[in-house]
Phi, psi and omega in degrees: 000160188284170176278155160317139207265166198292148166295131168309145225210349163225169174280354182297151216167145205245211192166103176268176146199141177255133206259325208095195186285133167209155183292162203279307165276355167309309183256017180261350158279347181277299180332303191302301200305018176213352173290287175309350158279319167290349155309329193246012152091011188249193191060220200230188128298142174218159200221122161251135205229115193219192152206164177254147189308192160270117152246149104019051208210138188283132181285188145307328220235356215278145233237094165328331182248018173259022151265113204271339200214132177313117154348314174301292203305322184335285176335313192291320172308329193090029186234118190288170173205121175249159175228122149265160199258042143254183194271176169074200210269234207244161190192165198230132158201150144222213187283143204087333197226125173312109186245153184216106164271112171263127159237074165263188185230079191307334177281166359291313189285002196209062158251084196209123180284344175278318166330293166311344196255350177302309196325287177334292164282326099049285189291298165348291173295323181264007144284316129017244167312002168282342176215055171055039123292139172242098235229136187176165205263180238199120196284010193221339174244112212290133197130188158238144174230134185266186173249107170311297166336273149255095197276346180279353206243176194306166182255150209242027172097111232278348148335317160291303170339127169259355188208044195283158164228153180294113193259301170260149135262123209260120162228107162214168191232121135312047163318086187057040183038025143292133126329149156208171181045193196200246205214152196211097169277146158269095202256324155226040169319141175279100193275355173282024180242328153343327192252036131272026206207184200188090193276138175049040165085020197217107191284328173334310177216150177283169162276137173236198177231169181273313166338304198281344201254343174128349173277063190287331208275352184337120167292166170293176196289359185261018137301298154338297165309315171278319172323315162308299192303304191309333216251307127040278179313294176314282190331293183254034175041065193207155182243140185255124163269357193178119165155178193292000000 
């Protein structure tokens, strides 16, 4: 289980919401209408926590041919394919898997983007360890990652590591140290829908889910969600001031 959590150390304050299930550009519009207000210094930081229809969806950087299935079958499939203003290759979210948009304002204090993307597997990892997995980041590769080999134990690094896989996924944009997009844990994702990708480019190693790994009793994902907030708070020294 996670420790107990630390006395706040700064005055930052969040604003949660749990959206449910929504399409992928539904909620990339609500991410802009809250992105672009903390540019001009009004709201609140807000962190929205869902899942998504099945899509697709293109990094900046993203490699066209690491989509592996034809536009007919997609289409036959129900699976949208979107291009987006976050970093990195091709990714997957569907039903099952815990998305987490933070629209924060990273100044004065935590303005270092490798930081920010620690925090994030961070948060990641100690959703995790809520349930005896041992989930952490991987020095060459951006996410959280377990060791398949023994997915119960700490997780020792990918070096160590004899099996590692992809548990979370990191995508996000920056702005004026604004924040957008996040993170995309799996917790019962339909991991046969991967393999319509080549996710995020890296063939190497697989995805798993806490499902696939053994994590059968998992509550639903609007659990997840409040659970995420708690874990938020802990990271980033913050307090939810509203939310689910």
């Amino acid at each position: 289980m996670v420790a107990p959590r630390n006395e706040m150390t700064t005055q930052r304050t969040f604003a949660a919401r749990w959206l449910g299930r929504v399409p992928y550009e539904r909620a990339t519009a609500l991410q802009l209408e809250h992105f672009e207000r903390r540019k001009r210094g009004e709201g609140t930081d807000t962190l929205l926590l869902l899942e998504h229809d099945p899509v697709l969806t293109l990094g900046r950087s993203a490699d066209g041919s690491n989509v592996v299935i034809s536009d007919e079958e997609r289409l036959a499939r129900g699976v949208d394919l979107v291009s987006t203003t976050r970093g990195g290759d091709v990714t997957y979210h569907g039903p099952g898997q815990l998305v987490a948009y933070p629209i924060f304002d990273l100044r004065p204090d935590r303005c270092d983007v490798r930081k920010y993307v620690r925090d994030l597997v961070e948060v990641m990892s100690r959703l995790c360890a809520d349930f005896g997995v041992g989930a952490g980041p991987h020095s060459n590769m951006i996410g959280a990652w377990v060791d398949l080999d023994a997915p119960r134990d700490k997780w020792p690094g990918d070096a160590a590591a004899k099996h590692p896989a992809k548990i979370g996924a990191i995508g996000v944009k920056i702005s004026r140290w604004i924040t957008m997009h996040g993170f995309a844990l799996n917790v019962r994702t339909k991991l046969d829908d991967f393999a319509m990708i080549v996710p995020c480019g890296i063939a190497e190693h697989p995805v798993c889910s806490l499902e696939s790994i053994g994590v059968s009793d998992a509550p639903g994902l609007a659990w997840f969600a409040r659970r995420a907030v708690g874990h938020f708070e802990d990271v980033f020294s913050a307090r939810c001031v509203d939310g689910p």
